[in-house]
N, C-alpha and C positions, 0 to 999 in steps of 0.2 A: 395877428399871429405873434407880432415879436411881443404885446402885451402880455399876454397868454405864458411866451415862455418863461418871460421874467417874472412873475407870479410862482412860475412851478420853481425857477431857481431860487426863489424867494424862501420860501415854505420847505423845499427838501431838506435847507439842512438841519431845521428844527429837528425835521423828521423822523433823520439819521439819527439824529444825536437823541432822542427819546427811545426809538426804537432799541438803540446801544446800552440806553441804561434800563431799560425793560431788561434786556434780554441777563447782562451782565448782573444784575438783579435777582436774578428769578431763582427759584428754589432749582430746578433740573442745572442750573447750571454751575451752583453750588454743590448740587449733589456728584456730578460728572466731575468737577476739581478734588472734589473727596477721594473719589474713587479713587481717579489717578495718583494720586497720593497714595493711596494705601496700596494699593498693586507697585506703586518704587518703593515704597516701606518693605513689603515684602519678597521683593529682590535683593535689598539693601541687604537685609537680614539673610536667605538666602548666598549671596555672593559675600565672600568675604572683601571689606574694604580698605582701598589704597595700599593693597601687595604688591611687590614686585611682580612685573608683567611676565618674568618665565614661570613664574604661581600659576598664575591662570594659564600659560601654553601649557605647562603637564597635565593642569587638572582639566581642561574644557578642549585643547586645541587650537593650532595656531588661528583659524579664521574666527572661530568664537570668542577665542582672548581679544583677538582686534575688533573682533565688532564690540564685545563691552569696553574697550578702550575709546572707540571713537562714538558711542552713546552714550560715555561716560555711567557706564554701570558698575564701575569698580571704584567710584567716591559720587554716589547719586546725591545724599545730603549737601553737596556744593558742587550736582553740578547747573551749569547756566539754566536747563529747562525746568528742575527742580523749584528754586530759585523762583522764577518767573512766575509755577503753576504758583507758589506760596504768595504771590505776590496779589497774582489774579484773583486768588482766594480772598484774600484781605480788601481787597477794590468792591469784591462783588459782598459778602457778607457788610461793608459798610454802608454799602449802598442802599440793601436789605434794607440796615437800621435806619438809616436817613430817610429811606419812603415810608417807614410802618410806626418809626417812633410816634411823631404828629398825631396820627390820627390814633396810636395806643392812649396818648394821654388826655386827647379830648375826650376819645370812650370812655375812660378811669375816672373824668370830671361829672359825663353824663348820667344823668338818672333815669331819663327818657320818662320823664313823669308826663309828656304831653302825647302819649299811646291814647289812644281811641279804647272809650271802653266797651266797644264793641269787638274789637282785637282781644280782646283778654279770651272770648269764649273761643278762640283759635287753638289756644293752648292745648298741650297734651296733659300738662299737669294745671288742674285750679279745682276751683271748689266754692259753692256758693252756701250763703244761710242768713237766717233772717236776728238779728241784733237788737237787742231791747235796751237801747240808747240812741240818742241822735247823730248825724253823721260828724258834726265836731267833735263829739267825747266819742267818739269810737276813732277816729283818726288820732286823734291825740293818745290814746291808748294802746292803740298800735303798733303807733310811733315810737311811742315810749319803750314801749317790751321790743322790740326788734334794736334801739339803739344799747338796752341794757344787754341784748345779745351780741353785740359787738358787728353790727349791719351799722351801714349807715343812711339816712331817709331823708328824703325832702316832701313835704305836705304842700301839694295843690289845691287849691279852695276853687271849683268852676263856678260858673254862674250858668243859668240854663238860657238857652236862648229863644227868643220871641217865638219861632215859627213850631215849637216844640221838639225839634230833632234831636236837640241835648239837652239831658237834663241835667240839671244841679247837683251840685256832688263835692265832696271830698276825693282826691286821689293819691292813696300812700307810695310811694315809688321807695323801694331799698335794692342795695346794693352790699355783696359784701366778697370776697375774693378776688379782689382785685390783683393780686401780688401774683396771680398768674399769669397776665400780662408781662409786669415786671418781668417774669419770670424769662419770658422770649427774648426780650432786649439784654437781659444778664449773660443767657447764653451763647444770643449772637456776639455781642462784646467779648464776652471768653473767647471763641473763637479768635478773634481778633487780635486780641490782646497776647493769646497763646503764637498764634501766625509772627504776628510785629516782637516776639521776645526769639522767636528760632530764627528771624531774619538778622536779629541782633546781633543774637550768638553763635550764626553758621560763618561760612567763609565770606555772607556779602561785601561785607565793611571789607577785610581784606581784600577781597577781589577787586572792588571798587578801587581798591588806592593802585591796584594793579593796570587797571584801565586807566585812570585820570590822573594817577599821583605822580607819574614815573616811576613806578617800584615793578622787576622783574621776577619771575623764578627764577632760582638758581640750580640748574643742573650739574656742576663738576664735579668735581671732588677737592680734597686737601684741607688744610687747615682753615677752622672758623674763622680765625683771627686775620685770612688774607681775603675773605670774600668781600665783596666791592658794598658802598655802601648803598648801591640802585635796588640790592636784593636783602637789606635788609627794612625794618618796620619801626619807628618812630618808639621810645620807651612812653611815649604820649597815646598809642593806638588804642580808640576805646573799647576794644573788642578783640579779644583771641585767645585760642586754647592751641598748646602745642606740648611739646616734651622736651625735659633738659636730662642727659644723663650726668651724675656728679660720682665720681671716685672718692674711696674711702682718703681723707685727707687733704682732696682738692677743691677746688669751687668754680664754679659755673653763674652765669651769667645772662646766656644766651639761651634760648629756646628754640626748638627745632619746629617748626609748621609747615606739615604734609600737603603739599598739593598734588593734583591728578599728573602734573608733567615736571614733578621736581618739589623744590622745598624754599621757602622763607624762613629769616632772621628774625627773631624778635628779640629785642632789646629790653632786658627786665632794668627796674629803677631799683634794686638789689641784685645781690650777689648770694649764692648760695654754699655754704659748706660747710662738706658731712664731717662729722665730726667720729658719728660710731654708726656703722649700721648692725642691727640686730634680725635675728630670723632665727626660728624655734618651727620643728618641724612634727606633724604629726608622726605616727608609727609607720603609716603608707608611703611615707613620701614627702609626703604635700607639705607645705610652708602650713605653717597653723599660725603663725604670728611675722611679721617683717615690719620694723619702724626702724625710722632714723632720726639720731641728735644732730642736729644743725646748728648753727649760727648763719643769722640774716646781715648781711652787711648792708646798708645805706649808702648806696653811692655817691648820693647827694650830702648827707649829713656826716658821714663815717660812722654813725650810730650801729651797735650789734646788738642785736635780739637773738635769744635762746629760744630754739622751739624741738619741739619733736613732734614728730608725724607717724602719724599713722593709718593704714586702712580704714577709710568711714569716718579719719580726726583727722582735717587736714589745718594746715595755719595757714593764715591770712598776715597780706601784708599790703598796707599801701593796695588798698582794693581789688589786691591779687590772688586769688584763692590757690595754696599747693596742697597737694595727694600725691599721696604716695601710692603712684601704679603701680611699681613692679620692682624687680631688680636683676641684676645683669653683672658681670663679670667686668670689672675695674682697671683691666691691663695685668692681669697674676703673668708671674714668671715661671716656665715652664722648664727644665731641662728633661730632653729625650736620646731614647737609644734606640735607632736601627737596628732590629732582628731579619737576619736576613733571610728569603719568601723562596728566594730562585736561588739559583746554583752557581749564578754568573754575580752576587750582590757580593757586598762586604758589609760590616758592621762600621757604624760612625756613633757620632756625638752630636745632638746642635741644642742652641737656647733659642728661645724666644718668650715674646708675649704674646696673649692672649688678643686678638683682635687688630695687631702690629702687625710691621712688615714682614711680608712672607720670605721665605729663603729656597734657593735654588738648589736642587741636587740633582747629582749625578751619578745615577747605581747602574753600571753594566751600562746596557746600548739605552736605557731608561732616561731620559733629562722629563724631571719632574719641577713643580714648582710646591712648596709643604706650605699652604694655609693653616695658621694658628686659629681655631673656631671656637672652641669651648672649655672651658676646665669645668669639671661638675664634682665636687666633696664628696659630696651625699648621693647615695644609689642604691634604691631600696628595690628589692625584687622578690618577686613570687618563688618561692620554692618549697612549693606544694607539689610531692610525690616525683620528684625530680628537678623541679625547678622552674620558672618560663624559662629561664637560659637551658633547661635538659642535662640529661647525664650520657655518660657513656654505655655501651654496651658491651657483651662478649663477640667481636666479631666472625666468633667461630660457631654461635648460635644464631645467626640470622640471616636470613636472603641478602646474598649481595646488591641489588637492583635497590631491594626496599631499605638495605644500610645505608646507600646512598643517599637517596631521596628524602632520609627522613632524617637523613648530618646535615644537609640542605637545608639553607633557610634559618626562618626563629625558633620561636620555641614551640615545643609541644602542649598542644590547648588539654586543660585538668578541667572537669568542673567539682572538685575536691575542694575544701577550703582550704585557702590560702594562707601558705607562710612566709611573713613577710622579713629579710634578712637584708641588713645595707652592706650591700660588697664593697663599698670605699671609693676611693677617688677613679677617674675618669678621665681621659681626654678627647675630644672630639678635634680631629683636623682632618681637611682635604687637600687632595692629592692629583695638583693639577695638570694634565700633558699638553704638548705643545700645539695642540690644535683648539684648546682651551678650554675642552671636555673635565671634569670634575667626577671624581668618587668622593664619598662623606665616610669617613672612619671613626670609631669609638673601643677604644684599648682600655681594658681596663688594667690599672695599675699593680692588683695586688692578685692573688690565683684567691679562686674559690672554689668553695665543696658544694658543688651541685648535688648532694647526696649520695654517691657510691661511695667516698672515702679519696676518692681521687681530686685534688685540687687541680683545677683550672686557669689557665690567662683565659676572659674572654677576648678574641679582638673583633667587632664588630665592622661590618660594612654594607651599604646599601648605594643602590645607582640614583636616584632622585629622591628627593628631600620628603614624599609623602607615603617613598617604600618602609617597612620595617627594616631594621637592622637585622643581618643576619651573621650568625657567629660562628667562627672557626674555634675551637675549643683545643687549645694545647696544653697538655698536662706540665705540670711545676713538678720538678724533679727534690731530691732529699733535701736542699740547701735551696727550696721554694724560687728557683729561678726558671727560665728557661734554654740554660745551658744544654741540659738533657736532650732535650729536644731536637735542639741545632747540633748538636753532637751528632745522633743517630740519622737526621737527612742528609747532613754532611758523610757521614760514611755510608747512607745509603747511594751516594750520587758518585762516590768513588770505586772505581771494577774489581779493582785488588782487592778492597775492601768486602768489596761481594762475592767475589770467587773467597777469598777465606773463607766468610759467612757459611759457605755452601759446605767447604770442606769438612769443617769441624760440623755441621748437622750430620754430613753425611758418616763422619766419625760415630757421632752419639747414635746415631738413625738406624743404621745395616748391621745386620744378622749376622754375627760371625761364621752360623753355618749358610747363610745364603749369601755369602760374599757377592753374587752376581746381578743382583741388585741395587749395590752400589752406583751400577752407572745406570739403571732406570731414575733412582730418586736423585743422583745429577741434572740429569735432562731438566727433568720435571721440574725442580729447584732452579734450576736457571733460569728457565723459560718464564717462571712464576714471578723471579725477582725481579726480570729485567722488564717485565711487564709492568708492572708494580710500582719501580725505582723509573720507567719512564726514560729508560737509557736506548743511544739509538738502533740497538740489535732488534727493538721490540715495535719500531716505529710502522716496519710493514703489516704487522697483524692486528695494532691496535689503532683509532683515530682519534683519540683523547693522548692525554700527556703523560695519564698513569692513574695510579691508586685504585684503590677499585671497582672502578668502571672500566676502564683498560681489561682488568681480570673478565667480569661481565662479560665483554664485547668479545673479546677473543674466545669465550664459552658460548657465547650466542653463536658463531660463527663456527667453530671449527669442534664441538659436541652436541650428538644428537642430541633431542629435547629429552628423551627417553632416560637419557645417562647424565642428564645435568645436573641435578640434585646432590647424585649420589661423587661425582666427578669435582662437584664445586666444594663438596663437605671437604674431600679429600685433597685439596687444592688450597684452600684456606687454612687446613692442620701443618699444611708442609711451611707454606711461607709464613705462619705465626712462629715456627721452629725458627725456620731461617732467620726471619728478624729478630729475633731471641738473641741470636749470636750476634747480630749488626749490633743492636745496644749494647752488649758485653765489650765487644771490639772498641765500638767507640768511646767508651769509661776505659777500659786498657791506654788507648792513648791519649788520654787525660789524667793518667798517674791514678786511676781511681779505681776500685775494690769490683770484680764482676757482682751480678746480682745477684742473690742466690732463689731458684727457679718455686718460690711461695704465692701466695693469693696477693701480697702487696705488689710484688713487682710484677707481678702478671696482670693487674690492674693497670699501673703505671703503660707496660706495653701496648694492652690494650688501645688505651688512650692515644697514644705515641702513633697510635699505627692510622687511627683515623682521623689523627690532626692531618700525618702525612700525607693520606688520600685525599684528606680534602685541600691539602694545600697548593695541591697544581692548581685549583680553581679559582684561588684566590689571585686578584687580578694588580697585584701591585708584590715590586720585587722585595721592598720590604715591610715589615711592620714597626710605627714608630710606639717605643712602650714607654712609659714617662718615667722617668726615677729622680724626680724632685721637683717641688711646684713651692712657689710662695702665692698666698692667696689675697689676691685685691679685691674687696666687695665694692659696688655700687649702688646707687639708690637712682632708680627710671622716676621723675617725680612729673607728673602732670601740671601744669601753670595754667591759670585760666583767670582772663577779666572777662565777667559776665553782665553786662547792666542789662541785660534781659530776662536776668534769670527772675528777680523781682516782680517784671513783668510777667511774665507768666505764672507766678505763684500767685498775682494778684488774678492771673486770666482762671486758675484753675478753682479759684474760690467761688468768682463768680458763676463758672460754668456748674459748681456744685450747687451753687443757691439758684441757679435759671432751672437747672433738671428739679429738681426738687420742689421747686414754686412749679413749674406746667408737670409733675406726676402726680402731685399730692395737693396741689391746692386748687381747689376750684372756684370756677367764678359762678355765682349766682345772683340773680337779679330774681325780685316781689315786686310783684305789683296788687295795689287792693283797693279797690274800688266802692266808695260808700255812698250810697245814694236813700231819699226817706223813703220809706215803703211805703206806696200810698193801700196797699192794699191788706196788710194790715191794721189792727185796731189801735185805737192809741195814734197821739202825737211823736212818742219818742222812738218811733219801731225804725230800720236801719236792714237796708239790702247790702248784703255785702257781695262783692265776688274777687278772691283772689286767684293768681295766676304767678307760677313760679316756673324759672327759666335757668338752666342750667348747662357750661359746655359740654359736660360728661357725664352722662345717666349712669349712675351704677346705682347699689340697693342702699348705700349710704345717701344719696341724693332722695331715694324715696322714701326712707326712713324720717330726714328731714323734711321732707313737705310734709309726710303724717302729722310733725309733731308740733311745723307749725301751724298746719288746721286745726289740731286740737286747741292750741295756746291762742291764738289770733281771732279763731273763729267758734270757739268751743264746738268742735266738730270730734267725737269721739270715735270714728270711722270715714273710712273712704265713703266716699259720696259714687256712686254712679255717673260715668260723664255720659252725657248728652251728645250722640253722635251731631 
């Protein structure tokens, strides 16, 4: 028995280990690594990669975000399992070629000239006839016209043997399509060769030094120049792509490389610095051109090279390939002005930069913190049939409910063709409160004409980064600011002010013969404005803070449905009056001329009245509006040492010459068989029977046997085969 076992422990682990490379071999299990592959390709593609992780909480949810974080489905191309299936793929495809090469190229040697010529009447394709020559000059003749066809032949001379079984004979054997063979091993190779170039050029190499090198992520923050040197990467590393951003003027050095829980150093053996950046913009919008003038410094030599970059023309240096990806905002200097939102703000001043230290304020019972996020030049917008930003309306023509709803929000969708107009500079910053919550703001700098005639401030706002912006539209008063504006909430938010308001309508308003009326359109005036103005006389009939929805709700509630219509036409005539006089009051004391009551300044109210309504909604006390930027461009340029890329240019060649050798080339093998006829007359008479073998029947393949029966065997037709 103990013989026995040791015999079977003997022999297993051959076993094992054949079985292993069977299996790791085999076509299903090359094909199941493909798969897998394409199905994380197609998530890869799907899921956007290496975003901040509250990207994926708004857009998937929090348990979704975590589970592609801990699958690593939000950087699959590096991550570990990825990696690995590429790996397995390359083990199992060489292995392929290690079992199949041997015996492709003994096949590619053989002619198989020692077939039995009793195999040949096996065939599906052959053809016999009788030869009026002997079987040496018929095999040599054969021979001949088949190698002038570009076959290649070896001639067997048998001898027949004593018992008569075999007889005497010539046997042509050709071959010629070999390169479809080849063709297998070229494509397995591609493979391979494509696998071993993406292993090159993904994060393994980096990762690896991250395992065995002592090199860590680095997740803080602060300055490059203070990061430790454990998370930085060798200017020797043979392998890595990452990002440098470079200011107009400055130089860069360092490269940024994204990983799944943080970022690496890379140490460029140059220095980079922009000299000019340029960008030239389509009529849409869109950049139509961005390159940069650089100088490359040598950090080793101090040697400077001039280059420029561009989209699709990147420079090389010291086997470092740059592109120009992108571009991005440099540090511009910004200064802004606080327009006050609430009643309790004041108007300020502050500077900053673009992408710098944020600064703290303090408006009323508000402690905010003002993120500097974007300076944008250029802003080009739709203003087809009123705008994407929209225009204002008469709000004395339309449902109050659906005036709301539709000053809500972005723009109003046209399928009218588009006019495309650049309203000018821009600033985006957020406005952060002390629980750490974030709104994203976009002011635009200058008023524009949405098409009524009445010039607008956009100011933009949205709660998460993949909402649209939505715009509160304040009209630009005669001297294009928005003094007008803050003028008229400011005397709307003061009593006296509104009690005047009321008196002088009421002056303009009542019948000298119906004096008694008077104190009806009082009432009704009051009640409208303080509704409206969102003062606290009106806080028990409405639940909103004002404008008009406050009017709305208090109509919803306290007039029947029957009398709404006609109750709301006449509710909205009185308090466009009454506001009439708030703007006049408020130009009175600012030394400034009343209006006089025409279509301009009826416009301007308009306007004035639905900025107002909509600005209780607006959720911050002020608006910051820019009034002076100095602009720093930057150049985002991509860096990349690829020594795989060659590799797989080399893998993609061959995989075009292996498809192309097994679609288009076939293999085919002749075999012809020449024995003397004894049964015909004459010495010189000649049996022939040939037989042709091919891996892919199509009607070119049968084409070609026609044509060798004709030429070989002077057979001017298909022969009948012989079941």
């Amino acid at each position: 028995m103990s013989v026995s076992t040791h015999g079977l422990r003997v022999h297993r682990g051959p076993q094992v280990l054949r079985a292993a490379v069977e299996l790791f071999s085999s076509m299903r299990f090359a094909i199941a690594l493909l798969t897998v592959i394409c199905i994380a390709s197609i998530i890869g593609t799907v899921i956007k990669q290496h975003e901040p992780i509250n990207n994926y909480i708004n857009q998937f949810g929090p348990f979704w975000a975590e589970l592609f974080r801990a699958a690593r489905l939000d950087s699959i191309y590096s991550a570990w399992w990825f990696l690995l299936i590429l790996l397995f793929l390359v083990i199992s495809t060489t292995l392929c070629i290690a079992r199949n090469t041997p015996r492709i190229l003994v096949d590619l040697k053989t002619f198989k000239e020692d077939i039995r010529a009793q195999s040949l009447k096996a065939f599906g394709q052959r053809a016999e006839n009788t030869l009026a020559e002997t079987p040496d000059a018929a095999a040599n003749r054969i021979g001949q016209l088949l190698v002038s066809g570009g076959w290649k032949v070896k001639l067997q001379q048998r001898e027949g043997s004593g018992d008569g079984k075999a007889a005497p004979g010539w046997m042509v054997a050709a071959r010629a399509g070999g390169a479809h063979k080849l063709g297998y091993i070229a494509a397995h190779s591609a493979i391979v060769l494509v696998c071993i170039g993406g292993l090159l050029d993904g994060d393994l190499v980096v990762r690896a030094q991250t395992w065995f090198n002592g090199k860590s992520v680095f997740t803080g923050g602060g300055m490059i120049a203070d990061v430790a040197s454990e998370h930085r990467l060798s200017v020797n590393n043979p392998t890595f792509r990452g990002n440098i951003l470079v200011p107009e003027g400055g130089q860069g050095s360092v490269a940024i490389l994204n990983q799944a829980d943080g970022v690496l150093l890379q140490e460029l053996p140059f220095s980079i610095e922009l000299k000019k950046f340029i960008v030239d913009y389509y009529s849409t919008g869109m950049p139509k051109l961005f390159a940069s003038e650089v100088v490359l410094h040598d950090r080793e030599t101090g040697a400077q090279v001039p280059a420029r970059i561009e989209v699709n023309h990147p420079a090389s240096y010291k086997g470092v390939e740059i592109y120009q990806s992108s571009f991005d905002d440099g540090g511009s200097k910004v200064k802004l002005k606080a327009v006050p939102m609430a009643a309790a703000a004041k108007p300020f001043e502050v500077e900053g930069i673009i992408g710098g230290p944020s600064t703290e304020i303090t408006n009323g019972k508000d402690k905010l913190t003002l993120e500097y996020a974007a300076l944008r030049v250029i802003n080009v917008e739709n203003f087809a049939d009123g705008g994407a930003m929209g225009s204002g309306a008469d709000v004395r023509k339309v449902d109050l409910r659906h005036s709301l709803e539709s000053r809500l929000g972005a723009a109003n969708k046209t399928n009218k063709p588009k006019v495309l107009r650049n309203i000018g500079p821009s600033i985006g910053y957020k406005l952060r409160d002390a629980a750490g919550q974030a709104r994203e703001y976009q002011n635009y700098m200058v008023p524009v004409d949405t098409g009524d005639g009445q010039p607008v401030f956009l100011l933009g706002m949205r709660e998460k980064p993949e909402d649209p912006f939505r715009y509160l539209r304040v009209p630009a008063d005669e001297q294009g600011s928005m003094d007008g504006f803050v003028r008229m909430r400011t005397a709307l938010a003061d009593p006296d002010a509104r009690a005047r308001a009321i008196e002088r309508y009421i002056a303009k308003a009542t019948d000298p013969k119906r004096p008694e009326m008077a104190e009806q359109l009082r009432v009704s005036a009051t009640r409208a404005l303080a509704l409206f103005s969102g003062s606290e006389r009106a806080r028990a009939d409405a639940t909103t803070a004002g404008g008009w929805q406050a009017i709305a709700e208090f109509m919803e509630v306290n007039v029947p449905e029957a009398e709404r219509e006609r109750a709301g036409a006449v509710l909205v005539r009185i308090l466009n009056d009454v506001l009439f006089e708030v703007l006049n009051l408020s130009r009175e004391g600012a030394g400034l001329a009343a209006v006089p009551s025409d279509d301009k300044s009826q416009a301007y109210l308009t306007q004035a009245v639905l900025a107002i309504s909509d600005a209780h909604f607006y959720p911050a006390p002020v608006a910051m509006m820019m009034t002076d930027f100095t602009q720093v461009q930057a150049s985002v340029f991509q860096v990349a040492r690829a020594p795989g890329k060659n590799v797989v240019y080399l893998g993609c060649l061959l995989l075009i010459v292996g498809i192309f050798a097994m679609l288009y080339v076939r293999e085919r093998r002749l075999w012809v068989w020449l024995t003397p006829d004894g049964a015909a007359s004459g010495d010189s008479a000649t049996a022939a029977t040939m037989a042709f073998s091919v891996n892919r029947k199509t009607i070119d393949s049968d084409r070609e046997f026609e044509h060798l029966k004709h030429k070989l065997l002077a057979l001017n037709k298909r022969e009948p085969e012989t079941p």
